[in-house]
C-alpha positions in Angstrom: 4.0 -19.8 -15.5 7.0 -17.9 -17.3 7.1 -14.5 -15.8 8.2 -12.8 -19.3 8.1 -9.5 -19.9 4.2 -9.9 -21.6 3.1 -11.5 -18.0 4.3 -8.8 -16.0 2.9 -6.3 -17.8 -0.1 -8.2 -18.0 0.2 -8.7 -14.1 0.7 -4.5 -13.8 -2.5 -4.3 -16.0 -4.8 -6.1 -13.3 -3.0 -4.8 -10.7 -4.0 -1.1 -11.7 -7.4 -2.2 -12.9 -7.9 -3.3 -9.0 -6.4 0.2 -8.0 -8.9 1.9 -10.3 -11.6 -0.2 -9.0 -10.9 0.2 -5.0 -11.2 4.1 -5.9 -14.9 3.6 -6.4 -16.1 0.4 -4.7 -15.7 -1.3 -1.7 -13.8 -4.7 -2.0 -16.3 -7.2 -1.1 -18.4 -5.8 -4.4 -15.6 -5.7 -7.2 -16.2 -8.6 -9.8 -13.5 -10.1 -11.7 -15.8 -8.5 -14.8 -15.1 -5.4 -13.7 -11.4 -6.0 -13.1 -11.4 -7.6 -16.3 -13.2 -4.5 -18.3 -11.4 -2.1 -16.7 -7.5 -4.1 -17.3 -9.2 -5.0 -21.1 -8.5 -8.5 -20.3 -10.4 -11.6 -20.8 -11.8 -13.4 -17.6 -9.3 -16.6 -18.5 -6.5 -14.5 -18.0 -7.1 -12.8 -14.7 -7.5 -16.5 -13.4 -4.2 -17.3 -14.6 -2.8 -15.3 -12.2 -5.3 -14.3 -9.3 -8.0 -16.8 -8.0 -10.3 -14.0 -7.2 -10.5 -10.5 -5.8 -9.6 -11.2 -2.6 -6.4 -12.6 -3.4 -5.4 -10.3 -5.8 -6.1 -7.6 -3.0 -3.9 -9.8 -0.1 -1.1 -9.6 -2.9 -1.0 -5.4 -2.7 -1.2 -5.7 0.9 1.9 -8.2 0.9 3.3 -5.6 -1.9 3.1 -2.7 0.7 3.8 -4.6 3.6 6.6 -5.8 1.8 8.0 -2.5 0.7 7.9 -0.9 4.1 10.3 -3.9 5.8 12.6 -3.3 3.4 12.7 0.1 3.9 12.4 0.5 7.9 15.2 -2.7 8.1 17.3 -0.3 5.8 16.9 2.6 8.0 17.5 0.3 10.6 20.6 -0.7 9.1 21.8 3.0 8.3 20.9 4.5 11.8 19.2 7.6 10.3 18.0 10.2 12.7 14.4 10.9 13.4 14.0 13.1 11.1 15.4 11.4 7.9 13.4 8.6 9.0 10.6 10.1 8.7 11.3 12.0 5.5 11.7 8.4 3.4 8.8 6.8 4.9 7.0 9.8 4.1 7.9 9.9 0.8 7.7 5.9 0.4 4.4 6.6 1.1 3.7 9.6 -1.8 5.7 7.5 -4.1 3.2 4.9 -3.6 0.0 6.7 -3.1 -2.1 5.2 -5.4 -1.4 1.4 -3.4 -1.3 3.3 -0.1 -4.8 5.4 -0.3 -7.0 2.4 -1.8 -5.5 0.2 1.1 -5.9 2.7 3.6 -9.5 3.5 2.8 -10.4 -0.5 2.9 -9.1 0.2 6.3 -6.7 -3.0 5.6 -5.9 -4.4 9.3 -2.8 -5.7 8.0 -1.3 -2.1 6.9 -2.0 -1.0 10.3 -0.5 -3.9 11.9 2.5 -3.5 10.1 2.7 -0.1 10.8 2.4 -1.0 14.4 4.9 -4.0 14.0 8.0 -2.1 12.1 7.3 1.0 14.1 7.6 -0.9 17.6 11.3 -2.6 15.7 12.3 0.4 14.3 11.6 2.8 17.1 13.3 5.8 15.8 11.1 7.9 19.1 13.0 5.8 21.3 14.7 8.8 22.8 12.4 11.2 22.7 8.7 9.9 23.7 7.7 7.6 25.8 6.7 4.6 24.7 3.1 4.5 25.2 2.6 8.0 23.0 5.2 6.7 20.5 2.3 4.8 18.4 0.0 7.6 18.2 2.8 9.9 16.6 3.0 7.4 14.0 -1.3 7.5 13.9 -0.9 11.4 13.3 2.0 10.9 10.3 -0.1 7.8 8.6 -3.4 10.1 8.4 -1.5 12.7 7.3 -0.6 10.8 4.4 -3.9 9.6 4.1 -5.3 12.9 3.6 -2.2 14.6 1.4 -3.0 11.1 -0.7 -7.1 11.9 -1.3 -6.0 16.0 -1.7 -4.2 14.3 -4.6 -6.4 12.4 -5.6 -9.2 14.6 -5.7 -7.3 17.1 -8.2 -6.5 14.1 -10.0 -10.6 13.5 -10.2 -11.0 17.4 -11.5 
């Protein structure tokens, strides 16, 4: 399929419809109707990109997921310090709270995985906490997030 500027924006559509959704139903009971009401898209087209729910959901995950390697393997790359580290994850994260909180709230294994995964690579704690503690720092920071993410979300609800 051509990937002109109509598809993407088509693509961005039921990709924000899923958002919407995941903000009031757990993923195992959103419909491809409801995707479809809520994007304003016929059921033919949501097939023409996404086989089902499920898929559609693996492809934010891969988004995120995605997003983060690139960033940590940047940092990497740079040798920030700690603290600059943390300030662009941080606001990777806010600048992506929408994806972040509705994949944080399906408790999506592979989010935490790869939290776990690029932290262990990237181990900016390296020389200041042992290695046993290091993930539970990162535990802290993530559900920190979490909760500045529904905060926002709730006055967004108001």
């Amino acid at each position: 399929m051509v990937d002109d500027k109509r598809t993407r924006h088509t693509k961005e559509r039921i990709r924000n419809a899923m958002l919407t959704c995941l903000e009031t139903t757990t993923l195992d009971r959103i419909t491809v109707m409801q995707i479809c009401k809520v994007a304003d898209i016929n059921r033919s087209t949501f097939y023409a990109h996404y086989a089902n729910p499920q898929e559609l959901y693996q492809y934010l995950e891969k988004c995120m997921t995605d997003g983060m390697k690139r960033l940590f393997q940047d940092l990497k790359n740079k040798t920030v310090s700690y603290k600059e580290f943390l300030r662009q994850f941080l606001t990777y994260c806010c600048e992506n709270d929408r994806l972040f909180l509705a994949l944080y709230k399906t408790d999506s294994f592979l989010i935490k995985k790869d939290f776990t995964e690029l932290i262990e690579q990237y181990d900016p704690l390296e020389e200041f906490v042992p290695k046993d503690e290091r993930k539970y720092i990162f535990e802290f920071y993530i559900s920190g997030v979490y909760k500045r993410c529904v905060q926002c979300d709730r006055r967004l609800a108001v």
